[in-house]
Structures are given as structure tokens and as C-alpha cells.
C-alpha positions in Angstrom: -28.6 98.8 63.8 -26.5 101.6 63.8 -23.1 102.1 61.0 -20.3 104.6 61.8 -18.9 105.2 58.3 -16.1 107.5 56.8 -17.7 106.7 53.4 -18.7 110.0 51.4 -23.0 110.0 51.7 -23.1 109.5 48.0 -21.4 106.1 48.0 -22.7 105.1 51.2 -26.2 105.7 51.4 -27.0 103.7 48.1 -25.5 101.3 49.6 -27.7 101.0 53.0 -30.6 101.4 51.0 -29.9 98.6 49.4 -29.3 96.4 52.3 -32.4 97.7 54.5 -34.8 97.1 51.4 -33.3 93.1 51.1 -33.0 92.4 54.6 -36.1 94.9 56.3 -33.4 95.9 58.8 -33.1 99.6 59.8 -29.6 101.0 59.4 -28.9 104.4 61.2 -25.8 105.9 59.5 -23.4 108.0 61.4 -20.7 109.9 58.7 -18.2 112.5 60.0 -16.8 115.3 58.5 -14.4 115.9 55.4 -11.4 117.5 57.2 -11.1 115.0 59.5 -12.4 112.0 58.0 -12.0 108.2 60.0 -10.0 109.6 62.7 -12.8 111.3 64.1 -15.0 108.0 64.2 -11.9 105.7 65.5 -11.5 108.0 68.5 -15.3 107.9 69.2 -15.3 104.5 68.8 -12.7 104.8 71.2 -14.5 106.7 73.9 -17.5 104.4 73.6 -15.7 101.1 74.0 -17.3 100.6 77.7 -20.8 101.2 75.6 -20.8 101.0 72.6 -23.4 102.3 70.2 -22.3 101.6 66.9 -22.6 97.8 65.4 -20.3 98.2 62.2 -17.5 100.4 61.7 -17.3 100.8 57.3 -14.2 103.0 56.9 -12.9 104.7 53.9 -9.5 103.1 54.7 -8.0 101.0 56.4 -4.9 102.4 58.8 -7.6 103.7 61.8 -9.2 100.3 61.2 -6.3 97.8 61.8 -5.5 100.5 64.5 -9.2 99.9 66.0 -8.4 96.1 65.6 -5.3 96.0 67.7 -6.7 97.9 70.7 -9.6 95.4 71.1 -12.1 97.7 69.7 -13.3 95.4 66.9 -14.9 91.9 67.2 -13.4 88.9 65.1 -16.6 87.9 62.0 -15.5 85.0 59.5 -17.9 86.8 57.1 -18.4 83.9 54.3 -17.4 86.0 51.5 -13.9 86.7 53.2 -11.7 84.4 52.6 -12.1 85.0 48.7 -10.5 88.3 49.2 -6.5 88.9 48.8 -5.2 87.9 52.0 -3.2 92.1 52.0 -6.8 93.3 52.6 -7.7 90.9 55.4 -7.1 91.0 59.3 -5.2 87.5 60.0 -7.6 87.4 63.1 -10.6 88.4 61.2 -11.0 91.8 62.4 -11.9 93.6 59.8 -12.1 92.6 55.6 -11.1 95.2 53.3 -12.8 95.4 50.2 -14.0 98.4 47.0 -10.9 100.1 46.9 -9.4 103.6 45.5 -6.3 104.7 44.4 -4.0 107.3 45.3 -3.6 110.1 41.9 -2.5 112.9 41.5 -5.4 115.1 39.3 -4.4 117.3 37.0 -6.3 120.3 34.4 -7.0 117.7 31.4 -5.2 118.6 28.2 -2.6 120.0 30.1 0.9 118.7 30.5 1.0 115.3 33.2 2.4 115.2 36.6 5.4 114.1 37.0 5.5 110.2 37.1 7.7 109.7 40.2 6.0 110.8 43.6 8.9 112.2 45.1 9.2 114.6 41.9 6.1 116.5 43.0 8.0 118.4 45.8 10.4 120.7 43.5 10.6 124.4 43.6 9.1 124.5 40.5 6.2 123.6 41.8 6.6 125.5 44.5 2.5 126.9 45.5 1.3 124.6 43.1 0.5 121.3 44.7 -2.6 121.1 46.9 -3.1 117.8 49.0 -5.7 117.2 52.5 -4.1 117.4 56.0 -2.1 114.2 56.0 -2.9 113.5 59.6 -6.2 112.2 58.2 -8.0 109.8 55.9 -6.8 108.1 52.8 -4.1 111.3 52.5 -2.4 109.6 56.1 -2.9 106.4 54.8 -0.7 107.6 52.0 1.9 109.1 54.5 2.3 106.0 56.2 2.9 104.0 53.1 5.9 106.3 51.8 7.5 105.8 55.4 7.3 101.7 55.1 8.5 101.8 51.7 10.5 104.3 51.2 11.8 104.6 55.1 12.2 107.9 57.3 14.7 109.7 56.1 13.4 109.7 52.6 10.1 110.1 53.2 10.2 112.8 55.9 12.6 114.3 53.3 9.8 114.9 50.9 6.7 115.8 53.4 9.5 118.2 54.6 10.4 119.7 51.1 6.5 119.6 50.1 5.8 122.6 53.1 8.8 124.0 52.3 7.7 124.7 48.5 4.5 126.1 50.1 2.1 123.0 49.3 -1.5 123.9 50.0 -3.1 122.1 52.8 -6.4 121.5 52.2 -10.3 120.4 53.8 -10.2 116.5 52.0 -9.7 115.2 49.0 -12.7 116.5 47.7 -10.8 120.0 47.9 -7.4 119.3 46.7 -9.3 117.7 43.2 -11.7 121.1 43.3 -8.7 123.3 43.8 -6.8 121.8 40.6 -10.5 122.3 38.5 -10.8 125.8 39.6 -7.5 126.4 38.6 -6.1 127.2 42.2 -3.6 124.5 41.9 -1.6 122.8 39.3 -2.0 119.5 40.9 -4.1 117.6 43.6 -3.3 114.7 45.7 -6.5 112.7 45.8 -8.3 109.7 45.2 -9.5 108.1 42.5 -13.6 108.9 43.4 -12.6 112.4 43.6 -11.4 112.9 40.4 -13.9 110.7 39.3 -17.0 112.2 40.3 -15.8 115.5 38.7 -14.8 114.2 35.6 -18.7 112.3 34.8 -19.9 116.3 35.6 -18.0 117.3 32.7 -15.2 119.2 34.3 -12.0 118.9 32.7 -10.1 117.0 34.9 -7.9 114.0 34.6 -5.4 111.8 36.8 -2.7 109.9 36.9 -1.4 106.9 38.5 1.7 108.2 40.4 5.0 105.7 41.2 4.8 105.8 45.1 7.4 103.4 44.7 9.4 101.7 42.3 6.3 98.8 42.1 3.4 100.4 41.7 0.4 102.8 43.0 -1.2 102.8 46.5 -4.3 101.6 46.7 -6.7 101.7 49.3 -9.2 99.3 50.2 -13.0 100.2 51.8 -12.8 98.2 55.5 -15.5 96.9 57.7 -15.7 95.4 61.1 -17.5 94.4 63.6 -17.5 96.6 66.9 -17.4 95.2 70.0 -19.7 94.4 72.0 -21.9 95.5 69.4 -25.6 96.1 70.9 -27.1 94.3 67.8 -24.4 92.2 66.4 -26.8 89.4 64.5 -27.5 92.4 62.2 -23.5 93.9 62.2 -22.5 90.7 60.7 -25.7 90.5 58.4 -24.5 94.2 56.9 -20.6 93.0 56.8 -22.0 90.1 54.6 -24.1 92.4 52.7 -21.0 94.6 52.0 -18.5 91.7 51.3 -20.8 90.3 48.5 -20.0 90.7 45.2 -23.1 92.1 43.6 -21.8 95.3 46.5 -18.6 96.1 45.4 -19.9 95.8 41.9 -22.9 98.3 42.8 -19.6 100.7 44.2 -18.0 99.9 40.9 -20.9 101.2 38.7 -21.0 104.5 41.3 -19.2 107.3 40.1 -16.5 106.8 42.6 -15.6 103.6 40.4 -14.6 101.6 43.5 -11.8 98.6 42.2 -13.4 95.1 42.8 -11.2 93.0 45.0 -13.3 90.0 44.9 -12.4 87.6 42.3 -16.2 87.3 41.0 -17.0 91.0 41.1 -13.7 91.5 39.0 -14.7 89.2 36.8 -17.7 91.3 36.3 -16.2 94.6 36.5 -18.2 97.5 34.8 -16.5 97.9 31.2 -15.4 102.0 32.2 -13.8 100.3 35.8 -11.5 97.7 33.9 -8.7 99.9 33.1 -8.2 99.5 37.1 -7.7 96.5 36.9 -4.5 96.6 35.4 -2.9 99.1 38.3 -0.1 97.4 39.8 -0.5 97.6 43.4 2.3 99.4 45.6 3.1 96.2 47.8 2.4 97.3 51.7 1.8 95.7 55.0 -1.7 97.3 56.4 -0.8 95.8 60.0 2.8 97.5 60.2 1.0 101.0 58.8 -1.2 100.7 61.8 1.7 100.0 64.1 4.0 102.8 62.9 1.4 105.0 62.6 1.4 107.3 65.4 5.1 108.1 64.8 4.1 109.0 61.5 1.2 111.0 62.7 4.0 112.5 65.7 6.0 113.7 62.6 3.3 115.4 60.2 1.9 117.4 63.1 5.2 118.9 63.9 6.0 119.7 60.5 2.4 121.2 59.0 1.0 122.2 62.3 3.6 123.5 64.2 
């Protein structure tokens, strides 16, 4: 069977191995590229849709999905884990299941002074140069984008992506970047997610994070999704890996990774790995994941004018 994933390799390929030595199936994994992260899959999922040739789409977020989902690209799955997950993370038509997510932080030099806790705070001319973040046309840093417009609304919102390139904010290749820039000193502070920072920190760089107020109840988070393409040439063993995924003995192996994935499953929270429970207690920034996907291309209309232009 065949996986398009926007996954980092590290936290993916564990993963697969896992499932191919329980099940004796064959995955072949196709990733894509740090800059431009699950956009570049959705639109080749896209082109293929009169043949496709992937059976699973496991995506990094969950915007591009829900967009994938409302275009016909996806198949419904009633996976049997499902319904055990919060019903934000879950297509109402059974489209996709999110699951293993990450939150949105702001990494900073540790033993240094904090970001500022508001979000909108971060685009001040003192910090003008100072603030690194990926292209937010793409990945988790769009999914991000979209968010601030539903809660906060346009005005505000393009507001603050306006003032952010305006105090010269450094636009990045990923995540991965905007956390190296901040450990190398380049920037003060990095717009990433949580793995990111993560990953860096268990290497023993001196980094840290913090949970930024996107809005005035709580931190984005970001849920791994996974559906089922399709038309899928080898369905039987799509839905065999998006039950392999949606178990809780996976998002506990994602938790004990050092991305330090957040267990969305009741069970696997229960079980959370003792250096992961401090997530648990991030109050989530309350979003619809359909209306990101709706509003999405506006969103995407009004980044490109105003950091590609």
C-alpha cells in the first residue's frame, strides 16, 4: 500500500514499521518537502484523483485535509477507534479522524527573558528583525493563519500578518528553521511547533517555549489527520493502517517520540508518558477545522499578496 504523508521521517517511519511488522503489509511512504509541507501532497492528490496512487493520506495537519474532504478527494472509513475521539478533530461525514496533536509556541533562547504572552504582541517594532516564522502559505504555520482570521476576524488579523512584514519578520524553510534560527541565535523568537522545539531541546540545546494566547481561550493546537483516498487501489489495507494509526498504543508510541505528540484519545491520555502530561493541561484555542478549510483560500489569497508580492 502506498501513504502520502506530511509527517517529518523521524515520526513517521517508526511508525510504519510498526504497522508492517504487525500486519506483514508493505507500506511505501511518500513524504514531501519542508518548505512546502501538505500543500504539495493535497495538490498531487489532486492531480491524481482520476488514478489515484496513494491509499492513505496521514497529514501533519489538518486544513489541506478537510480541504481534500470537501472536494471529493477522500473516502468516508468509520475506523472503530473514531468515535472515541473529540468530535473538533473528526470529519461529521467520516472523512478524515484527527488524532497526535502539536501545539503552536513560540521558542525562545532558554534562560532568556519569555515571549510576550499575547500573540498579537509579537509584531512590535521592538522586535522589529527579530521574529522568524515558515511561509504561512503552508503547513501547520497556515493552519495557524487561518485560525487568527476565524477568531480574531480580518481586520485584526490581517492587521498583524501586515505589521509582522512590516517589522521585517524573517520568513523561513519550516518550522524546523524558525526553532534552529532562535538556537543559533539568528532570531529572538521562532514560530513553531511543539516537536520542533522539542526535538532540539532532548539534544541538549538551550531552547525553550511557550504557550502563546492566540486568543483570549487558549493555544492552537493541531491534530495529525488521516484519511482514506479515494478510490484507493488497495483500500482493505488504507483502512487497516487508519486503524493502526487511530489506536491508542500509536498515539502513545508518538507521545513517547521526541516530538511529544498530545494524546487525543481518552485511553492513550490516560496513559500519557509522565514528560507529555504537562500537555495535557493546554487549554485548547476553540476552532472550527471545517470553516478553516472553507476560508481558506482567502486566507491563502491574502498572505501571498502580502509576503510574496
Amino acid at each position: 500500500m502506498v501513504v502520502y504523508t506530511s509527517v517529518d521521517p523521524p515520526y513517521a517511519q517508526p511508525i510504519v514499521a510498526a504497522f508492517e511488522q504487525q500486519t506483514g503489509i508493505r507500506v511505501v511512504l511518500l513524504t514531501d518537502t519542508e518548505a512546502d509541507k501538505s500543500l504539495g501532497l493535497a495538490n498531487r492528490l489532486r492531480a491524481e484523483r482520476t488514478r489515484p496512487r496513494a491509499d492513505v493520506f496521514w497529514s501533519s495537519e489538518v486544513v489541506r485535509m478537510a480541504q481534500l474532504a470537501r472536494e471529493g478527494v477522500l473516502a468516508p472509513y468509520e475506523s472503530p477507534d473514531r468515535r472515541a475521539y473529540p468530535a473538533y478533530a473528526r470529519d461529521p461525514h467520516g472523512l478524515w479522524t484527527g488524532f497526535a496533536a502539536r501545539a503552536r509556541v513560540i521558542a525562545f533562547r532558554a534562560g532568556e527573558a519569555p515571549p510576550p504572552r499575547d500573540f498579537l504582541d509579537l509584531a512590535q517594532p521592538a522586535l522589529r528583525g527579530r521574529v522568524a516564522m515558515a511561509n504561512p502559505r503552508f503547513g501547520t504555520t497556515a493552519t495557524e493563519a487561518a485560525a487568527l482570521f476565524q477568531v480574531w476576524g480580518e481586520a485584526r488579523a490581517g492587521a498583524f500578518y501586515r505589521a509582522l512584514r512590516d517589522y521585517g519578520v524573517q520568513v523561513v524553510d519550516g518550522n524546523s528553521a524558525a526553532a534552529e534560527a532562535v538556537a543559533r541565535g539568528r532570531a529572538r523568537f521562532g514560530l513553531t511547533d511543539t516537536d520542533d522545539v522539542y526535538s532540539r531541546i532532548d539534544r541538549g540545546i538551550a531552547l525553550d517555549l511557550a504557550f502563546p494566547r492566540h486568543g483570549p481561550e487558549g493555544t492552537l493546537l493541531i491534530p495529525n489527520t488521516v484519511g482514506l483516498v479515494a478510490g484507493a487501489p488497495h483500500a482493505d489495507a488504507g483502512r487497516r493502517f487508519i486503524d493502526f494509526l487511530l489506536a491508542p498504543e500509536t498515539e502513545l508510541r508518538l507521545a513517547a517520540l521526541p516530538s511529544r505528540q498530545l494524546p487525543l484519545h481518552p485511553e492513550a491520555r490516560r496513559q500519557a508518558p509522565e514528560r507529555v502530561r504537562p500537555l495535557l493541561a493546554v487549554t485548547p484555542l476553540p476552532v472550527d477545522y471545517q470553516r478553516l478549510a472553507e476560508g481558506m483560500e482567502a486566507v491563502d489569497r491574502f498572505l501571498r499578496e502580502v509576503f510574496e508580492r
